[in-house]
Backbone as CSV, one residue per row, in Angstrom:
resi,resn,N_x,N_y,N_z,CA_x,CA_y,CA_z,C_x,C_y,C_z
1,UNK,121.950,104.871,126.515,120.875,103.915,126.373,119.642,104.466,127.068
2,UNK,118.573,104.253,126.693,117.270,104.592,126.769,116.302,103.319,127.491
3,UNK,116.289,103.814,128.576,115.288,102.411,128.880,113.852,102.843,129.206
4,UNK,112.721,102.627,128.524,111.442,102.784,128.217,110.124,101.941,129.041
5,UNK,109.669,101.817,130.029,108.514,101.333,130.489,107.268,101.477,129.577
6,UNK,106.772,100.532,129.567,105.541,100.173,128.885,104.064,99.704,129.476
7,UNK,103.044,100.418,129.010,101.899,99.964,129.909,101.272,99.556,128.339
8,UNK,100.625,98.395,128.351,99.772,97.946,127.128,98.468,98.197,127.791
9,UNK,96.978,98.666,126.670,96.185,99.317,127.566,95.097,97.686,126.753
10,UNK,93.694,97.788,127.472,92.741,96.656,126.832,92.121,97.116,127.701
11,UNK,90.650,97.388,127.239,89.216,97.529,127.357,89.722,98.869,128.558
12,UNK,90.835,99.356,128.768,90.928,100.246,129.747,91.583,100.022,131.201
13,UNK,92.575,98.501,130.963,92.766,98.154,131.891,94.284,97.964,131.730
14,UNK,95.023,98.256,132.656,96.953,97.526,132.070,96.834,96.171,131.978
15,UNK,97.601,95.404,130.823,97.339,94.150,130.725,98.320,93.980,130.180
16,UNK,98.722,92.495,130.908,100.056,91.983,129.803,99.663,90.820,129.335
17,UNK,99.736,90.381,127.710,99.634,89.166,127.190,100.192,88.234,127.084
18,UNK,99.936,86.742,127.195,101.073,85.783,126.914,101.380,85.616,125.853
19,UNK,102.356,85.638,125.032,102.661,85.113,123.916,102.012,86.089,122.952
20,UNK,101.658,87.428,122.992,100.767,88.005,122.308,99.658,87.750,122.396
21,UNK,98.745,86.429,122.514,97.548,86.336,122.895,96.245,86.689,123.309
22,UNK,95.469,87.361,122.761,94.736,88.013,123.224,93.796,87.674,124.089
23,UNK,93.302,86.029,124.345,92.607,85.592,125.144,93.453,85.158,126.284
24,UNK,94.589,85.378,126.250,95.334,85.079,127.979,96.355,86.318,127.956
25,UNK,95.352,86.825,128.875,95.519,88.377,129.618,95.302,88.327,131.073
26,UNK,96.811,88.677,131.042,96.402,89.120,133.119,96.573,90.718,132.886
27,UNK,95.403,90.955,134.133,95.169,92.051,134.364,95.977,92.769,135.556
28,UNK,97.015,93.868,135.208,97.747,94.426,136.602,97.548,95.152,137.035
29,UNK,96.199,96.244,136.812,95.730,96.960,136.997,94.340,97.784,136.042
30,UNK,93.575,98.239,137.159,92.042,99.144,136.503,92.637,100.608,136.502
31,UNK,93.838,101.032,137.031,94.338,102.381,137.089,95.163,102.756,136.314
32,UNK,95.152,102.715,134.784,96.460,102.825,134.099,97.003,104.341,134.332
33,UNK,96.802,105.603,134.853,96.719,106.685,134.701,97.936,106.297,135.843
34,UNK,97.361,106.099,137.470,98.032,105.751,138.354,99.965,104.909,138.212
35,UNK,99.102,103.966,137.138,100.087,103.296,136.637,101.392,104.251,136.344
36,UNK,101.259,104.644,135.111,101.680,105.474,134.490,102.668,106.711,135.425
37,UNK,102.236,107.098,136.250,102.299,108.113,137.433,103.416,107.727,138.295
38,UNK,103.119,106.347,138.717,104.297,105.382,139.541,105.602,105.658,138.605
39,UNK,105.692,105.083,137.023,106.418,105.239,136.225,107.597,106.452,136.424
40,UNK,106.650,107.527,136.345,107.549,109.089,136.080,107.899,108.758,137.471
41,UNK,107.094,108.656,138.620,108.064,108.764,139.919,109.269,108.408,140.019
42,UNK,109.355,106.744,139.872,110.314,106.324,139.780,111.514,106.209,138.846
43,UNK,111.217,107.710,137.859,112.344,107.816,137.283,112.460,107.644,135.813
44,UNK,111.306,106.937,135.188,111.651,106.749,133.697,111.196,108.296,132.925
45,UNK,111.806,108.373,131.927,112.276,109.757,131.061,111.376,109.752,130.070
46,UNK,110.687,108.732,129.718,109.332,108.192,128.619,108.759,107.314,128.797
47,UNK,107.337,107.318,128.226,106.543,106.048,128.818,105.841,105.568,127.365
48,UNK,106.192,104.090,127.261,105.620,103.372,125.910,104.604,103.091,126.309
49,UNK,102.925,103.121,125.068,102.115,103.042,125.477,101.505,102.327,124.211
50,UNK,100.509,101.095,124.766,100.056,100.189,123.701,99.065,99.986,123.470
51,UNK,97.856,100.401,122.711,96.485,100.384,122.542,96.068,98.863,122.134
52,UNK,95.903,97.574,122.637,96.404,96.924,122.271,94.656,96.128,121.734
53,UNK,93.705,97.158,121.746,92.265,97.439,121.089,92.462,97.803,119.911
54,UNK,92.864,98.677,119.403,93.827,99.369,118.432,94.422,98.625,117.590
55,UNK,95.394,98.239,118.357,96.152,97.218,117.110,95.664,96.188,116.516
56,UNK,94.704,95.847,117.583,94.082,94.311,116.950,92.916,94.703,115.642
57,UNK,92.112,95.807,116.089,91.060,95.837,115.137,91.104,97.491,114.390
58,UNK,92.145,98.154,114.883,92.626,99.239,114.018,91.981,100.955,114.517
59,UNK,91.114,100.571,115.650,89.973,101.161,116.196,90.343,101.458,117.429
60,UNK,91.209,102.784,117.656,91.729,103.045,119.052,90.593,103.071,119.911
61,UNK,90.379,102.598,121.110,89.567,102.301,121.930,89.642,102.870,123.208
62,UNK,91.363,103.398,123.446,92.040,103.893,125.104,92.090,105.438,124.801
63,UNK,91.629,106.330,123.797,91.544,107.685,123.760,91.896,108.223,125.344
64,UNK,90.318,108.168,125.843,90.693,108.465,126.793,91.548,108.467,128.045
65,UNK,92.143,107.119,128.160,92.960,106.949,129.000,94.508,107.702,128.250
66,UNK,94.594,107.138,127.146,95.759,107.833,126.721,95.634,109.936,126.850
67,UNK,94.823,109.998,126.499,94.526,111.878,127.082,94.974,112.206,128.152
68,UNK,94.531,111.423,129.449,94.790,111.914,130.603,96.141,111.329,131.193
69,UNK,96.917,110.256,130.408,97.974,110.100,130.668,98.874,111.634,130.123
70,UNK,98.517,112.148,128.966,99.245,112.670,128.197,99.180,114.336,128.815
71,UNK,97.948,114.580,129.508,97.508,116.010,130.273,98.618,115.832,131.790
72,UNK,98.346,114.808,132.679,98.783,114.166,133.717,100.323,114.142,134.068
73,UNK,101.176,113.921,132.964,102.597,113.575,133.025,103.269,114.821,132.643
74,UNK,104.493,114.762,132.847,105.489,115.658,132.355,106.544,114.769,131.201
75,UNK,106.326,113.589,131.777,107.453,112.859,130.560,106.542,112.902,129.401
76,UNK,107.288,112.450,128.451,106.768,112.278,127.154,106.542,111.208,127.006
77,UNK,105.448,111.072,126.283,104.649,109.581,125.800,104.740,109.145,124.366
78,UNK,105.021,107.765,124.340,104.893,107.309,122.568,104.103,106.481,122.625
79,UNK,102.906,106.498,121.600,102.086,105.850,121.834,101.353,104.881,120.405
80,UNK,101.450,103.714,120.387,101.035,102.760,118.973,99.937,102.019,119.622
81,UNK,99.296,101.491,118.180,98.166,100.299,118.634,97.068,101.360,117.711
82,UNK,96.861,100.689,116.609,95.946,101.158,115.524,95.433,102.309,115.067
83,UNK,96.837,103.174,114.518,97.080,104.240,114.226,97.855,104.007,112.563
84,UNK,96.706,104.121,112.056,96.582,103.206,111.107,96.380,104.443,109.416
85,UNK,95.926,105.872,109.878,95.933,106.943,109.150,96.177,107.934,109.786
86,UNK,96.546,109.288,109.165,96.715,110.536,109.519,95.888,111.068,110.465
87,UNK,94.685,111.162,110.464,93.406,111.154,111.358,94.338,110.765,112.482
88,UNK,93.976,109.545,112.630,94.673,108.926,114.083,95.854,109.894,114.853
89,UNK,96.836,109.508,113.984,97.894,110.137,114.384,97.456,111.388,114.715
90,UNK,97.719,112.312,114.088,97.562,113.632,114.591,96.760,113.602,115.716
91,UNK,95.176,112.949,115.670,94.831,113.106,116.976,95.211,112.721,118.178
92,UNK,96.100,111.952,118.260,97.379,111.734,119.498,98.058,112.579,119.700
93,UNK,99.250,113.035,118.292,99.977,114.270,118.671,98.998,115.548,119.608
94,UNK,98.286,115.665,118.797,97.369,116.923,119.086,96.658,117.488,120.685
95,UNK,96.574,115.427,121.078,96.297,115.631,122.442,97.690,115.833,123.589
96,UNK,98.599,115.434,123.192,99.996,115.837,123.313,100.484,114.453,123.618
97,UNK,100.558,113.654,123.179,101.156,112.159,122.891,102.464,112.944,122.079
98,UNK,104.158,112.647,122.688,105.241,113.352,121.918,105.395,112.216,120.745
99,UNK,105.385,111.097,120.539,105.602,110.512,119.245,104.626,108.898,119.263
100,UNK,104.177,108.775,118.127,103.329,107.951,117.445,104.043,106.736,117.553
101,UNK,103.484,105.473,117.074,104.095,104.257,116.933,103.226,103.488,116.159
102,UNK,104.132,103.682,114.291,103.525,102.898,113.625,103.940,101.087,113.104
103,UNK,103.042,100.453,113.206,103.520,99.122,112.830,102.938,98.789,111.746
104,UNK,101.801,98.655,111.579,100.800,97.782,110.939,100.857,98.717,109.482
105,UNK,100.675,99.939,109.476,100.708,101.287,108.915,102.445,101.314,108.400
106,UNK,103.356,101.058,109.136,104.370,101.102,108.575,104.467,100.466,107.180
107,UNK,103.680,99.058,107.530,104.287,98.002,106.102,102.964,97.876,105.105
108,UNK,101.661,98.466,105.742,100.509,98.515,104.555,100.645,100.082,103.895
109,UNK,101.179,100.875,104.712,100.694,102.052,103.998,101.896,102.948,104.307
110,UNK,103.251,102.761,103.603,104.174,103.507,103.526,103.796,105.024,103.297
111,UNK,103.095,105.262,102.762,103.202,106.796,102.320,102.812,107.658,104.026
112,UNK,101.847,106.811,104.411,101.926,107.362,106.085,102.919,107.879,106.582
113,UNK,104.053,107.075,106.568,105.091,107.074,107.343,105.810,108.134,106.851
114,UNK,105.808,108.820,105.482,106.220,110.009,104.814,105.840,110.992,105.389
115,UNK,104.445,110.890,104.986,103.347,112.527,105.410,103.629,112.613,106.990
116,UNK,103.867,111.869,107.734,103.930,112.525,109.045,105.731,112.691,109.200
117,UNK,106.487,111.789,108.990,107.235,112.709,108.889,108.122,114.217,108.217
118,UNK,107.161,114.731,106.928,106.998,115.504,106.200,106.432,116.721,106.925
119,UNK,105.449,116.087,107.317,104.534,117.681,108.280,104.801,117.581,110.311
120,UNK,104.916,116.237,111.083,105.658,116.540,112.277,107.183,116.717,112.546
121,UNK,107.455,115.992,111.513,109.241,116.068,111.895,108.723,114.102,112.280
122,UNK,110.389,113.950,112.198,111.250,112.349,112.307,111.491,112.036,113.314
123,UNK,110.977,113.528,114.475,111.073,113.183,116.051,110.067,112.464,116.649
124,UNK,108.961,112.913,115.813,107.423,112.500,116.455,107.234,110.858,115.618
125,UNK,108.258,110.200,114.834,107.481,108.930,114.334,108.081,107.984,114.946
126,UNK,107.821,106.673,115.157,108.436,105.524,115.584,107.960,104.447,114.769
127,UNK,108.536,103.797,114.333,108.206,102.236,113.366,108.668,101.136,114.600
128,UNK,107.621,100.037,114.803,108.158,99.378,115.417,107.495,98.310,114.514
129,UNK,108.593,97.229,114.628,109.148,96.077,113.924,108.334,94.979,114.804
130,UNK,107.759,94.323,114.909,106.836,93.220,115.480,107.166,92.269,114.481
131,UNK,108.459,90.851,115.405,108.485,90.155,114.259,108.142,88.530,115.091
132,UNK,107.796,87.806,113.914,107.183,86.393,114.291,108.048,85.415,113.164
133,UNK,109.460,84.688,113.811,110.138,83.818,112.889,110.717,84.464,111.869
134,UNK,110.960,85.526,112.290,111.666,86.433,111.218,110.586,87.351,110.383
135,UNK,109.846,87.087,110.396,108.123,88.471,109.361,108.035,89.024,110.968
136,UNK,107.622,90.041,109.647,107.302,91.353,110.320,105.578,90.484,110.738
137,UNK,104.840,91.025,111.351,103.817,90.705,112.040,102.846,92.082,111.932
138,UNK,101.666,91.972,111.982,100.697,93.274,111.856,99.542,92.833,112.908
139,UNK,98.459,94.227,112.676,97.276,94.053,113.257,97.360,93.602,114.638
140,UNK,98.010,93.876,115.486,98.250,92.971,117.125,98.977,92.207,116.889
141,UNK,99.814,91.166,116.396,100.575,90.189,116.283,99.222,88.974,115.497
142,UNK,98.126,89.964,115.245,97.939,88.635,114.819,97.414,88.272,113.388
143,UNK,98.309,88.623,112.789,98.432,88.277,111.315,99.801,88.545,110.479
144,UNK,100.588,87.597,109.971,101.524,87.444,109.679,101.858,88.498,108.125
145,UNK,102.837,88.587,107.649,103.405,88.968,106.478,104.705,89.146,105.957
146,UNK,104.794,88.700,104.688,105.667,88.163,103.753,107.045,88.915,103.770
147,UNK,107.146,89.875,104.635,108.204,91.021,105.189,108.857,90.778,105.814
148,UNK,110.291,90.877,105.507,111.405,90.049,106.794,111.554,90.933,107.300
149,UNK,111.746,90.542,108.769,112.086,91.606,109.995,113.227,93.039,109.708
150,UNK,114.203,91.917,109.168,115.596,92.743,109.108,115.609,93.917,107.921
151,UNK,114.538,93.775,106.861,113.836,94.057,105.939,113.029,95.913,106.365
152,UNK,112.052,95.696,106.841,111.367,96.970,107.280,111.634,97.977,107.819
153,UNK,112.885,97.731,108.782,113.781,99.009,109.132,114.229,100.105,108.225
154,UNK,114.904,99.266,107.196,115.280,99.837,105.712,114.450,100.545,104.942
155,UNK,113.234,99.847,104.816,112.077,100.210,104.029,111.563,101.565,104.721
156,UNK,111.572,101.483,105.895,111.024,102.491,106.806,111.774,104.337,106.783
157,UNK,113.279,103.613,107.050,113.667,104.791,106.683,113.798,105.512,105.514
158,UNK,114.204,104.888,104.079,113.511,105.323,102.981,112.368,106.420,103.084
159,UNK,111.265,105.729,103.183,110.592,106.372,103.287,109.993,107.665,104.646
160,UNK,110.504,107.815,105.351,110.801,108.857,106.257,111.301,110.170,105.489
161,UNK,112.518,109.835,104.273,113.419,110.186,103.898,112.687,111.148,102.383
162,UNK,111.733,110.805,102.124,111.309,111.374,100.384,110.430,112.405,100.959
């Protein structure tokens, strides 16, 4: 078993949301780098990372913080939140982010989920499933769709697979 720490990033700050929410955000820190740093100390083997600017409006916003997490660490980083085309992606891999995390992109734009695993390998992709009452969920959690949870896993690997 794999147990994964997560820093969700907003306007550049670690933040955790209630309920998904984007207007009730506590803030746990202005140091996500630091953050991050504590993490590997104490032992975790990967660090999940959530652009959570990104996801909402599709427009990664934490570049930079995600860079210097990714220069900074020795663990490997996976990193989602509005990575939404090839562009994107690669420019994560590229900065050395070890694997992507598509959601929103998983269920609007399957062929994504092909081409990168076609040209990085099936190591570098991650689909994550964001579900609300059983749908899959997009855009930050905040817009619903007609996609059952149990549903997109399937769909996902398929297409990994052509």
């Amino acid at each position: 078993m794999e147990i994964i720490p997560a820093i969700d990033l907003k306007s550049g700050l670690c933040v955790r949301l209630y309920q998904g929410d984007y207007d009730r955000e506590t803030v746990y820190s202005d140091d996500p780098v630091s953050v991050a740093n504590r993490w590997q100390r104490e032992g975790a083997i990967r660090l999940h990372v959530v652009d959570l600017d990104g996801a909402a409006t599709g427009d990664q916003a934490n570049l930079a913080v995600i860079e210097a997490m990714a220069s900074r660490l020795s663990i490997p980083l996976q990193v989602g939140g509005g990575i939404r085309d090839l562009e994107a992606a690669e420019r994560l891999l590229d900065m050395g982010v070890h694997r992507v995390v598509l959601g929103t992109a998983a269920v609007l734009d399957p062929g994504l989920l092909e081409e990168l695993c076609s040209t990085r390998g099936g190591d570098h992709v991650v689909v994550a499933v964001d579900a609300r009452d059983g749908q899959v969920a997009i855009r930050g959690w905040t817009e619903g769709t007609s996609v059952k949870a149990s549903q997109l896993p399937e769909e996902a690997k398929s297409n990994s697979r052509r």
